[in-house]
N, C-alpha and C positions, 0 to 999 in steps of 0.2 A: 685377358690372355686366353688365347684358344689351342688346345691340342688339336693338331691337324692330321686326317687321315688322306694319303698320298695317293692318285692313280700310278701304278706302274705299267710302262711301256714294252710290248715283248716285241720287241723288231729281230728278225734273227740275225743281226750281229751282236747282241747282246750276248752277258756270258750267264751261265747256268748257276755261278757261284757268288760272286761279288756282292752286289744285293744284298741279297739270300741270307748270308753270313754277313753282311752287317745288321742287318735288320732280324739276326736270329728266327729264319724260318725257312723252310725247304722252298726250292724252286720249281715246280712245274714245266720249265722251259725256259729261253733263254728271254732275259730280265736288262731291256738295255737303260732306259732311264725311267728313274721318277723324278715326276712332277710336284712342284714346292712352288706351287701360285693361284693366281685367279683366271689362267688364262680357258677361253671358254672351252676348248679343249679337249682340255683336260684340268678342270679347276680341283684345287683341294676340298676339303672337307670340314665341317667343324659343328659342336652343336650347341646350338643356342634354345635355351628356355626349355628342353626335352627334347627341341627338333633337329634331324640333320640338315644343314642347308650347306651350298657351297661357299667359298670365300666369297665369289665373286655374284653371290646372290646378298652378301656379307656388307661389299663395299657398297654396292648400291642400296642400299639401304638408311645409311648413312656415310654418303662421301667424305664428308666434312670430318666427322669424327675419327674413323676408322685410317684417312690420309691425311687429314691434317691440311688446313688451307694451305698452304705452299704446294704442297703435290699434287691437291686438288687443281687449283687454279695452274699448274704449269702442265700439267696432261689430262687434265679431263677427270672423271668419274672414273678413274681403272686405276689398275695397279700395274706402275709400270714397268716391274722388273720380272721374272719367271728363274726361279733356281732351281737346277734339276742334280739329280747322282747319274752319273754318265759311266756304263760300265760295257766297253770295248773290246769284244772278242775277238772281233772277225771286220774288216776293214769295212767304214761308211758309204755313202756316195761319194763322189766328186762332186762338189755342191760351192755356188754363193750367195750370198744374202747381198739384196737390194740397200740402196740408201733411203732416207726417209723421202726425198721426192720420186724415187723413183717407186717407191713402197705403193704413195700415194695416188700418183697417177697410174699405177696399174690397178690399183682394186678399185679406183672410180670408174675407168673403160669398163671391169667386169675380165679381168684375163685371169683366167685359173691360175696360172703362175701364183698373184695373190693372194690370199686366205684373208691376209689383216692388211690395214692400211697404215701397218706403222712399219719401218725399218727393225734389223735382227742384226745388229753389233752382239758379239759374246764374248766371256771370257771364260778359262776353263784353269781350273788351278789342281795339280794332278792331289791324289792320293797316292798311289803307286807310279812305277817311272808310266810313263806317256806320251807315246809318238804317235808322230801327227804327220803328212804334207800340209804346205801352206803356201804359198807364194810360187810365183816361178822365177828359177832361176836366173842366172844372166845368158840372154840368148847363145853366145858362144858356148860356152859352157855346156848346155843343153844338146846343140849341137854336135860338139863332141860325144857325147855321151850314145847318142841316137847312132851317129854315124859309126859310131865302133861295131854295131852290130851288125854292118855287113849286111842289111837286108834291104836287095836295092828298090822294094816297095816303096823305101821309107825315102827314097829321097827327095819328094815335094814336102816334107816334112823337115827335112836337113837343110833344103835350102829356103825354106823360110825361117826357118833360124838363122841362117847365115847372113837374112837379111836383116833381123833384130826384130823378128816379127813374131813373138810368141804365141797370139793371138791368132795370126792365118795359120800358123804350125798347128794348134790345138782343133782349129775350123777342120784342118785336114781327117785330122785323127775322128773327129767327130761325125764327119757329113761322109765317113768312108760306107761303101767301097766307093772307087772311082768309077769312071768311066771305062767299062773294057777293062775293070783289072782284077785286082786279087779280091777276095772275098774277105769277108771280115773274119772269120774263123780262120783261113787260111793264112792268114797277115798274123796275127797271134799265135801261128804255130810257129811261125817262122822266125818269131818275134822271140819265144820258147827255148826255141833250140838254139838261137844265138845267145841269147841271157842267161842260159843256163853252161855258158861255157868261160863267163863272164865274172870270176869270182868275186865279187865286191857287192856290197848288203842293197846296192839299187837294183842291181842288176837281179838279187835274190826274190828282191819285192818286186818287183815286176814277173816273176816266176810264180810267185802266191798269188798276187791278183789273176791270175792268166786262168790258176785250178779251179778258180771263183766265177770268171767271166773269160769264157773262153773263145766267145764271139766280140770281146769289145775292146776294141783298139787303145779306149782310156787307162789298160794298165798301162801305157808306155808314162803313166802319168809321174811315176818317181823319178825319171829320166827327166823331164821338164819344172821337176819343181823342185823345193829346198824341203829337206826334209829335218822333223824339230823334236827334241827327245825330253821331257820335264820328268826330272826327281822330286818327289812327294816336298810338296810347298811351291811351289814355283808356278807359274801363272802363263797362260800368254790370251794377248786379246786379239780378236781377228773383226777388223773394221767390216765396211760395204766394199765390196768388189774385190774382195780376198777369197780367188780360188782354194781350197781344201779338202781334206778329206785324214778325219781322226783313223789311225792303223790299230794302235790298240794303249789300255788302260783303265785304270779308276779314275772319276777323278768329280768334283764338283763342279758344274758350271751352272753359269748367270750369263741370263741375256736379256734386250730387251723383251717386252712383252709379247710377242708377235713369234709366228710357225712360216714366215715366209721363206722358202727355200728352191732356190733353182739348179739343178740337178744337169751334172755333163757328162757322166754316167758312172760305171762301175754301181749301180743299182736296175730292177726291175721294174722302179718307178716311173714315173713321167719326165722324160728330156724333150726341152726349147731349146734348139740349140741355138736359134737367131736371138730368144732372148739374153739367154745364159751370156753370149758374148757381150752383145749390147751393155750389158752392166758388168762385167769382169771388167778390173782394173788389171791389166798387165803390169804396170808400175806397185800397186796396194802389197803390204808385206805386214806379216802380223807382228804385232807388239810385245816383246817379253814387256812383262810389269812385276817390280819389285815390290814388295809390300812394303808401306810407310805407315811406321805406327798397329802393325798388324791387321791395316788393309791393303786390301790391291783397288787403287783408284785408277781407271780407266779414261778416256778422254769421250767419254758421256756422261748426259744428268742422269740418264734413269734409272743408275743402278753402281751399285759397288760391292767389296765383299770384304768381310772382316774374318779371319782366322784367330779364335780366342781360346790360347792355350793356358792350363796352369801358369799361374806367376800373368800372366799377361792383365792387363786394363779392361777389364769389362763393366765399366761402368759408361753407360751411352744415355745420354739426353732426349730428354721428351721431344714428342712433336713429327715424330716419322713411323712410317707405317714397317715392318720389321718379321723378317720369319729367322728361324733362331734352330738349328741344323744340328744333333748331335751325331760325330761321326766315331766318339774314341770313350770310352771311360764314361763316368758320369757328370751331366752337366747340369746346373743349378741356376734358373731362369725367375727372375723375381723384380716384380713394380711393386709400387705403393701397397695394391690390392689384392696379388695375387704370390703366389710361389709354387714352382712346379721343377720337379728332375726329371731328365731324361736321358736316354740311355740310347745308345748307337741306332742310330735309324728311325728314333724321335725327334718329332719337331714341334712346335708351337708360332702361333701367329700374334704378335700385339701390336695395339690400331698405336696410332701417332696421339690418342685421347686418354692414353690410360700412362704417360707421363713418363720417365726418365727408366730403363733398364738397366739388371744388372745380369750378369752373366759372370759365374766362375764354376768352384768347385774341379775335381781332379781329374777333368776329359776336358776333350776339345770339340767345341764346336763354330761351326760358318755360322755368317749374322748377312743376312739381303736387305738395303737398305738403298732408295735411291739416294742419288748423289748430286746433293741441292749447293 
């Protein structure tokens, strides 16, 4: 059993406190997620025989042991899950993740798009409440929403809604300005000053996005999609082709092992817009997942998540490779040969070789295990 030391990520939507305060240490700047895996990345930490080496300097080393032939033999030499603390200041990209062949054939061509040649399914289970967009709406719907605001820029946008066409709607917003027309800065003012006469909480977020990106047509993006709100425990999964984009929260999330991300904007970053569509499922809508058993099982092998509170079953079976998350109180981590507590913002790594864990004591902590 290995205590692990975490990279933390400062994107600045990250918040300055979350973190920070669970992990008992001041923040320097905004703190959006750590990382709790092998991915090459941003891999963990851990130290072996006096040396620091990474996890994923970890598994390779020993596959076998450290994964356990079943996980070995069904993904390869890696670990295929990535669990991170996600803490949500200020609103994400507009972003989707590929499916596994589309994953693949784009980092065999070599398209920047892909980083890794695996797919990026996630689930995110809040800590504090946690709203998110996810899906789009139903085209009428949307519609409506667009069309209320009286800004007759927008109407090749209303009437491809009208035609149940989410996708050429979004193209529009995306590939703006037109031809001969409003300027993208200008279309957002407009966009502003009707939203803001608009009393109801999308119309508000489209007013917050606009303060943020005030050149970029994708805040109309709460207008076009379903927006999801999670109270501390509650879960939601977001398959391949699930446009989103997290507004704000704490929350733990697992994904698979892979940084593939295609971006539609409301970031600085890099947007494809011909690919982003290309794999956007207009139809794709994210998954609440209830916990069974004090896990939330997702409809993937690579990964699952277990929530083990006082009073709850932590007794888990050898033979899976396992990262073990203290997020509340103190938590009490012990195999055959080892025992170790840890305390809010500690974690530890045990290989699928060091046999059956237990897990209690009077905090609660997340358990990363794929899901065989």
């Amino acid at each position: 059993m290995d205590l692990l030391t975490n990279v933390i990520k400062d994107y600045p939507w990250g918040s300055r406190t979350a973190i920070a305060e669970l992990t008992g240490r001041p923040a320097s700047g905004p703190e959006a997620e750590m990382w709790l895996g092998a991915h090459p990345a941003a891999s963990s930490r851990l130290t072996r025989d006096g040396a620091e080496i990474t996890l994923a300097e970890a598994v390779a080393a020993d596959p076998a042991g450290t994964l356990g032939e079943a996980v070995a033999s069904r993904f390869g030499e890696r670990l295929p899950y990535l669990m991170k603390l996600i803490a949500v200041d200020a609103p994400l990209s507009l972003q989707v993740h590929p499916d596994a062949e589309q994953a693949a054939d784009g980092h065999a061509r070599g398209d920047a798009n892909y980083t890794d040649p695996w797919h990026k399914p996630e689930l995110v289970c809040a800590l504090t409440p946690f709203t998110g967009l996810a899906g789009f709406r139903p085209p009428g719907q949307a519609a409506m929403l667009v069309e209320r605001l009286h800004v007759n820029a927008l109407r090749p946008v209303v009437a491809a809604l009208r035609d149940g066409d989410v996708l050429a709607a979004l193209r529009v917003l995306l590939e703006w300005p037109r031809s001969g027309g409003t300027s993208r800065r200008e279309l957002v003012e407009s966009v502003v000053w009707a939203a803001s006469a608009c009393h109801t909480p999308d119309y508000a977020l489209v007013v917050r996005l606009a303060r943020r990106y005030p050149e970029d047509p994708a805040v109309l993006a709460p207008l076009l999609m379903r927006r999801h709100t999670l109270a501390p425990g509650e879960a939601l999964f977001l398959g391949a082709g699930v446009l989103h984009c997290y507004l704000d929260g704490f929350g733990v999330e697992i994904m698979a092992c892979s940084d593939n991300v295609l971006r539609a904007g409301l970031t600085g970053k890099r947007i494809d817009v011909e690919e982003l569509l290309r794999i956007t499922d207009a139809a794709a809508q994210p998954l609440p997942v209830e916990p069974a058993g004090g896990a939330y099982v997702p409809p993937v092998p690579e990964f699952l998540l277990r929530r083990i509170a006082p009073g709850a079953d932590g007794a888990l079976p050898g033979g899976l490779p396992r990262i073990v998350l203290c997020t509340e109180g103190v938590v009490n981590v012990a195999t055959a040969d080892a025992e170790v507590k840890l305390r809010p913002g500690e974690s530890v790594f045990t290989a699928a070789s060091e046999g059956s864990v237990e897990i209690g004591g009077d905090g609660v902590a997340f358990c990363a295990e794929p899901h065989l």
